[in-house]
C-alpha positions as CSV (number, residue, x, y, z in Angstrom):
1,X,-74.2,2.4,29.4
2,X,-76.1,0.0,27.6
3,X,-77.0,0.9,23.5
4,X,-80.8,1.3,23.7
5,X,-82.1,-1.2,20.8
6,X,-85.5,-1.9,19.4
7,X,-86.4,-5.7,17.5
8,X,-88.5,-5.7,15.1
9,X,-89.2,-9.3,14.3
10,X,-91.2,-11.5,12.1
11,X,-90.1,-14.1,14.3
12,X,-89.8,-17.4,13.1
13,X,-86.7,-19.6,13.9
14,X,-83.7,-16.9,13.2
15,X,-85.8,-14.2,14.6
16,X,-85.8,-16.0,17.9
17,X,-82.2,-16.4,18.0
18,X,-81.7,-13.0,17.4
19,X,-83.8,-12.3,19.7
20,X,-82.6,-14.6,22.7
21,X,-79.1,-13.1,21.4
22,X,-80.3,-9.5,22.3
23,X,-82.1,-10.3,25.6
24,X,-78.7,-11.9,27.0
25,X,-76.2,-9.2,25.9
26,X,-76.2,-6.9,29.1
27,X,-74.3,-4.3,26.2
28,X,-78.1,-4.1,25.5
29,X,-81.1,-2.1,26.5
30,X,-83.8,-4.1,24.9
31,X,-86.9,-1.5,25.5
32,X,-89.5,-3.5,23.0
33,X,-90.2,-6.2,20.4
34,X,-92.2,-5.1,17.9
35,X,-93.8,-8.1,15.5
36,X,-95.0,-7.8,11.9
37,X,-96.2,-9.6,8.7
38,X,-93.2,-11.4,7.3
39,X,-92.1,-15.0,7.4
40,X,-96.0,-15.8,8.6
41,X,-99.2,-13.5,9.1
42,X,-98.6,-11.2,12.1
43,X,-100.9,-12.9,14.4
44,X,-98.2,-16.1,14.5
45,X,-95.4,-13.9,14.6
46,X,-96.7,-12.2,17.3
47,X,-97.5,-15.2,19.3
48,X,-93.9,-17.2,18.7
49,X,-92.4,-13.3,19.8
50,X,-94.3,-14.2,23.1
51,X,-93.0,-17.7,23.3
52,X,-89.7,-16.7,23.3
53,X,-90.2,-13.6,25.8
54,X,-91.7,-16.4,28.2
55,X,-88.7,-18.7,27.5
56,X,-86.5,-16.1,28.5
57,X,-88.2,-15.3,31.3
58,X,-88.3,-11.7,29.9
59,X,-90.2,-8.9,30.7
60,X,-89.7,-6.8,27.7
61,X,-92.8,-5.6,26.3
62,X,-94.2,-6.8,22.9
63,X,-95.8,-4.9,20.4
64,X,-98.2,-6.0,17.1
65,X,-97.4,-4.6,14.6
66,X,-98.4,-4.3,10.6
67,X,-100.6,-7.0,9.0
68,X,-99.8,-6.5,5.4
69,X,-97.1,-4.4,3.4
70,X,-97.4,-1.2,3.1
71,X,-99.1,-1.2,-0.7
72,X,-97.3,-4.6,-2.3
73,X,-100.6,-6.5,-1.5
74,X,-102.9,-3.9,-3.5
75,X,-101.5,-5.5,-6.9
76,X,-103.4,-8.9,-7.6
77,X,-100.8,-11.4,-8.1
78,X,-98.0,-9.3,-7.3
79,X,-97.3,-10.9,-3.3
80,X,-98.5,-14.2,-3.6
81,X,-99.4,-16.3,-0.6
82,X,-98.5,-12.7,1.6
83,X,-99.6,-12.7,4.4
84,X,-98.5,-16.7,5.1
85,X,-101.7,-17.7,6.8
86,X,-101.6,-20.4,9.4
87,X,-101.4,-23.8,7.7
88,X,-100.5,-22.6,4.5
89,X,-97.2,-23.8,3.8
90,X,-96.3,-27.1,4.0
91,X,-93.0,-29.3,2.7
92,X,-89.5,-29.0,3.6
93,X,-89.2,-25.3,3.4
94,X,-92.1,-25.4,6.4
95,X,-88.9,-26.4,8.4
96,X,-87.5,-23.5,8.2
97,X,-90.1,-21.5,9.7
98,X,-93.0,-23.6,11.3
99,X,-96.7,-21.7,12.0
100,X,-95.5,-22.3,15.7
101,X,-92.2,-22.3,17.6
102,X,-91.2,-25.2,18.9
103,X,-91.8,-23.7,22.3
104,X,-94.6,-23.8,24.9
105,X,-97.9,-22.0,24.3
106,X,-98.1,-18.9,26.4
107,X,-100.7,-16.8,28.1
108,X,-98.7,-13.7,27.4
109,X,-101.0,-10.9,25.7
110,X,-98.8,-8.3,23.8
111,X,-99.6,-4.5,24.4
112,X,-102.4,-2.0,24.1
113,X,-100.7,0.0,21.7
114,X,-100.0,-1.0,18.0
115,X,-96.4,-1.2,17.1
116,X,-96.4,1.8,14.9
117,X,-97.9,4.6,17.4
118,X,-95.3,2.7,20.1
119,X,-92.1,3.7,17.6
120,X,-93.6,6.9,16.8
121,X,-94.1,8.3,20.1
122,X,-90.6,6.1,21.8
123,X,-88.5,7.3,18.9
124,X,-90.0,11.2,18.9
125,X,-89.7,11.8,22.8
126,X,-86.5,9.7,23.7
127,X,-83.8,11.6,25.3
128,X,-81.0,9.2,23.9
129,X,-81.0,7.8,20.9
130,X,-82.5,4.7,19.6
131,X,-80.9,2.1,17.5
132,X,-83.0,-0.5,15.5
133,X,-82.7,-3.8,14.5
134,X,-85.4,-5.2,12.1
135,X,-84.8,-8.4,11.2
136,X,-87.8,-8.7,9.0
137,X,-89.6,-6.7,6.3
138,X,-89.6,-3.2,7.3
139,X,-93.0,-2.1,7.2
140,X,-93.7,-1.0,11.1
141,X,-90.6,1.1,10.3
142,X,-91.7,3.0,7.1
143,X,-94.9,3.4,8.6
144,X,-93.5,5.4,11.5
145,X,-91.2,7.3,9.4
146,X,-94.0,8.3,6.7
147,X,-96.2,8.6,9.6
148,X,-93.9,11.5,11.8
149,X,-90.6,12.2,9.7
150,X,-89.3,13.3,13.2
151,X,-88.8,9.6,14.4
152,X,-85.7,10.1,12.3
153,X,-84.4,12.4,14.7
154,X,-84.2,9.7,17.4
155,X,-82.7,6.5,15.5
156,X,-78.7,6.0,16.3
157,X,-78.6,4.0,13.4
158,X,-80.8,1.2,11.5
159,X,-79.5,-2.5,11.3
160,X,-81.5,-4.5,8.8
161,X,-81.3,-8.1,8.2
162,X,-81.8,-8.2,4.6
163,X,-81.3,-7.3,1.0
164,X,-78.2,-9.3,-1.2
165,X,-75.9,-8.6,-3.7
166,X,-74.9,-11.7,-5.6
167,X,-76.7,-14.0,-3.0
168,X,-80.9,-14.1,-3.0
169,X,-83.7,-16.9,-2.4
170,X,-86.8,-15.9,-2.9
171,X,-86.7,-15.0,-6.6
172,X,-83.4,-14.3,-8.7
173,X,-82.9,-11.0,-7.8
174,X,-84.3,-10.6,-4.3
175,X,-84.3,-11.3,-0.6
176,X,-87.6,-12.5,1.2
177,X,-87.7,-9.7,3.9
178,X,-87.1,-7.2,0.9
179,X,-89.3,-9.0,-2.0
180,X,-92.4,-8.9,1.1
181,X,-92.2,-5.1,1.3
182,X,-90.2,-3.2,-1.3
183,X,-91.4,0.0,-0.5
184,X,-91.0,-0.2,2.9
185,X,-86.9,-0.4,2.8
186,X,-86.9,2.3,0.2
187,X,-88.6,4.8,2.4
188,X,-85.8,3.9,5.0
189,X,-82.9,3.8,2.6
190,X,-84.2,7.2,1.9
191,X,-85.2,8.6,5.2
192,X,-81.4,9.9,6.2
193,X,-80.8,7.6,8.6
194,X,-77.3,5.4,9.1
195,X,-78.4,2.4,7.6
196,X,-76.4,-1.0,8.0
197,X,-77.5,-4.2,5.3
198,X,-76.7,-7.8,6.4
199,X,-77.5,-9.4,3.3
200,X,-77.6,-12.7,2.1
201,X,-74.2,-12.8,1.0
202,X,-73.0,-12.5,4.7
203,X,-75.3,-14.5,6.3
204,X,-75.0,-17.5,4.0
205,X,-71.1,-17.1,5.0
206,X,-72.2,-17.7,9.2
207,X,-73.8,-21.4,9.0
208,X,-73.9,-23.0,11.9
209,X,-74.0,-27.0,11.4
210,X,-74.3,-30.2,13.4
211,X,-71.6,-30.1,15.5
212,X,-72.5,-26.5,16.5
213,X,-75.8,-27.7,17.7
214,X,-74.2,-30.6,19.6
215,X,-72.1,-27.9,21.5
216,X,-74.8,-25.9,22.2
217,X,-76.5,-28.9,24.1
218,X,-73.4,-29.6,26.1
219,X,-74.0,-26.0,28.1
220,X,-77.6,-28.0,29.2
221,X,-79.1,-24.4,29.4
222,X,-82.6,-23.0,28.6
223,X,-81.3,-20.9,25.8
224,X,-78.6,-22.9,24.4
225,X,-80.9,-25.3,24.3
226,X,-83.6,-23.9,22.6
227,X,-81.6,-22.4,19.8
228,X,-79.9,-25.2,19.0
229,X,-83.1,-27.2,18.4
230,X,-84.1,-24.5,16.1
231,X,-81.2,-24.5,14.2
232,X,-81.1,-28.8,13.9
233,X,-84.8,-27.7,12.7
234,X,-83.3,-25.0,10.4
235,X,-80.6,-28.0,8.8
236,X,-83.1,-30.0,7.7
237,X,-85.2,-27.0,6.1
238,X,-82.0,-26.3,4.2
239,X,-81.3,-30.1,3.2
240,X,-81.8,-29.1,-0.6
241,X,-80.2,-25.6,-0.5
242,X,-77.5,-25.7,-3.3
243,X,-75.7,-23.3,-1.0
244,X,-75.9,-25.4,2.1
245,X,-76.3,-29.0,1.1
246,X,-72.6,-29.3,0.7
247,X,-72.0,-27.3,4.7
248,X,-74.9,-29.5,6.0
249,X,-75.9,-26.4,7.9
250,X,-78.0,-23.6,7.7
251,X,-77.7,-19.9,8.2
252,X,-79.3,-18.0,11.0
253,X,-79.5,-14.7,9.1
254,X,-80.7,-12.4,12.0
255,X,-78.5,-12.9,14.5
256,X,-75.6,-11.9,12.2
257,X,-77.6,-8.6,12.1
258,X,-77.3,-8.5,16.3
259,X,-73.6,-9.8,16.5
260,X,-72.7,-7.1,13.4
261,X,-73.9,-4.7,16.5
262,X,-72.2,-6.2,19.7
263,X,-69.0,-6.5,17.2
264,X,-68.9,-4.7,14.0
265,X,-65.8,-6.6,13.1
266,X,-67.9,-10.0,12.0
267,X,-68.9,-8.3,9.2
268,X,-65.2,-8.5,6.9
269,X,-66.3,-6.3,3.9
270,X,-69.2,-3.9,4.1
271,X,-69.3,-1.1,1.2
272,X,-70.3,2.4,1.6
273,X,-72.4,2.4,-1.0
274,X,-75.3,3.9,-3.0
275,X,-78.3,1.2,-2.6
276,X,-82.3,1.6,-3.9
277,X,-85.0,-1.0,-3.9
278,X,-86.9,-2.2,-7.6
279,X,-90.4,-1.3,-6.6
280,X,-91.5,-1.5,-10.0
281,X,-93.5,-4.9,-9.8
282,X,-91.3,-6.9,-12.7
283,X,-88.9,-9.3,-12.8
284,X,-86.8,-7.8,-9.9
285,X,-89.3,-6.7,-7.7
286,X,-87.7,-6.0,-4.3
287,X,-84.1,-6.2,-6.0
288,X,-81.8,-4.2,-3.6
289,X,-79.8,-2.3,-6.5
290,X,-76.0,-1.2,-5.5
291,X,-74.2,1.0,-7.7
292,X,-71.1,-0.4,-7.4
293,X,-69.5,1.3,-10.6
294,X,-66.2,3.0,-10.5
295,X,-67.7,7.3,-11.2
296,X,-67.1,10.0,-9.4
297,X,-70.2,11.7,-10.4
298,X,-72.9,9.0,-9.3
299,X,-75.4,9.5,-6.1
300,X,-73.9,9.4,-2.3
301,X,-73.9,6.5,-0.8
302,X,-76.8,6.2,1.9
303,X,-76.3,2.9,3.5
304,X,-73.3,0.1,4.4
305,X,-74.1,-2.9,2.9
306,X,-72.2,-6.2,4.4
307,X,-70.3,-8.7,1.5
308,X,-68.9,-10.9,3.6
309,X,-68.8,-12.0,6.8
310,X,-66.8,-14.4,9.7
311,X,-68.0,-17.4,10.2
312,X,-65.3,-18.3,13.2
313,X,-65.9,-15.0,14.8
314,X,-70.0,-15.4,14.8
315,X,-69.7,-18.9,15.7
316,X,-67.3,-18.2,18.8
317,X,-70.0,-15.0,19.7
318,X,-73.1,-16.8,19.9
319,X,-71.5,-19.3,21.8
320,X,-70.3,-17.2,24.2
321,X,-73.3,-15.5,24.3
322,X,-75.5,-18.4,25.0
323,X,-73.3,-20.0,27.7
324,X,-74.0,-17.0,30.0
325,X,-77.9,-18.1,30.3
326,X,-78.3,-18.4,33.8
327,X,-80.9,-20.8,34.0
């Protein structure tokens, strides 16, 4: 039987590879997409989540989710520039993440129902457990959980795309989808779920360059297609990353969270490990904290957390993945 999964996306360009990733991988029961505040304000997520649905010819339904973190915004100064408004940033980095997807505009309407009372009352009433896959900051998640601690009893396990160890970008000690809502993943880490971290470190270690993108034109299919324009797109946002410059590629940091679920074995060193988030506001605010020292005494671990990862191996899966779109 398929593994029941829920996205929850603050789709830009990675999100939407994850995403077209998920919705072609029949070991997959996509039941909904669920957008929030993240790499732009939730009202462009939410439409690019649409685009891609209509790309894929999907009929998975979509959900809107949070506008703002859960209480990061209520410190002046503290988020700047959160939520991303449309036309707000501009230069190279833009690249990464445009307002829009680079796909056509769409009709599509998401649901009725706000993300957070779908999760709640999905997760609370499901006869088979749930697994979860937010790529994104983690608010919709900790709402649900703070909302009705019984969601808990109805998650298989929680796959985030985010955090890093020795690796970070959006300030020196923290990850973007962590940095945007701190408390958010803290309530999770704490919640008792099985928790799974793709970090930084792994995902900077699954590039994909140029000649990955020209392979993923030769398969002339819709979805093949459309990811590898995004991640050409993604190259050039990276053309000054230290990390990437010398690759000339760019990771695509949440479809390693979907390929660490269809194959476990493309992450190469993940650490049972004690992990909490700096929600304190300073210098490492949203700093996901391992205790990596060498005691016997110190707190249990609540959460994997992914070091490395293997480039071949995710490579060779989202190829393979890709080739089976049938139109």
């Amino acid at each position: 039987m398929p593994r029941k999964v829920i996205l929850d996306v603050d789709t830009g360009s990675d999100d939407a590879v994850a995403i077209i990733l998920s919705l072609l991988s029949p070991e997959f029961e996509v039941l909904g997409l669920c957008s929030v505040n993240g790499n732009r304000e939730v009202k462009l997520t939410t439409d690019n989540t649409l685009r891609v649905k209509q790309l894929m010819k999907s009929d998975v339904p979509v959900y809107k989710g949070c506008e703002y973190p859960m209480v990061a915004t209520l410190t002046p100064g503290r988020k700047p520039n959160i939520p991303w408004r449309e036309g707000k940033m501009t230069g190279v980095t833009s690249l990464i993440h445009g307002d829009h997807l680079p796909f056509p505009e769409t009709s599509l309407k998401e649901e009725p129902v706000g993300a957070v009372p779908w999760l709640i009352d999905t997760l609370v009433h499901t006869q088979e457990k749930i697994t979860l896959i937010p790529v994104g900051p983690l608010t919709n998640i900790a709402m649900a959980i703070r909302s009705d601690p019984r969601v808990v009893q109805g998650i298989e396990e929680i796959m985030i795309m985010g955090g890093g160890y020795l690796v970070n970008n959006t300030t020196p000690m923290a990850e973007y989808n962590v940095w945007v809502d701190p408390e958010a993943l803290e309530i999770v880490l704490t919640a008792g779920c099985k928790v799974t971290l793709v970090p930084l470190d792994a995902t900077h270690e699954t590039y994909l360059n140029l000649e990955d993108v020209a392979e993923l034109r030769s398969y002339q299919n819709t979805a093949a297609t459309a990811v590898a324009d995004l991640v050409e797109q993604r190259i050039k946002g990276y053309a000054n990353d230290a990390d990437m410059k010398a690759f000339g590629g760019a990771p695509i940091h949440d479809a390693l969270a979907v390929c660490a679920l269809l194959d476990p074995s493309v992450l190469t060193e993940v650490v049972h490990v004690n992990c909490h988030v700096d929600i304190s506001g300073g210098y490492a605010d949203g700093q996901t904290c391992l205790d990596m020292r060498q005691k016997i005494d110190k707190d249990a671990p609540n959460c994997y957390f992914a070091l490395h990862a293997d480039r071949e191996k995710f490579r060779t899966m989202v190829k393979a993945i890709l080739k089976t779109c049938p139109f």
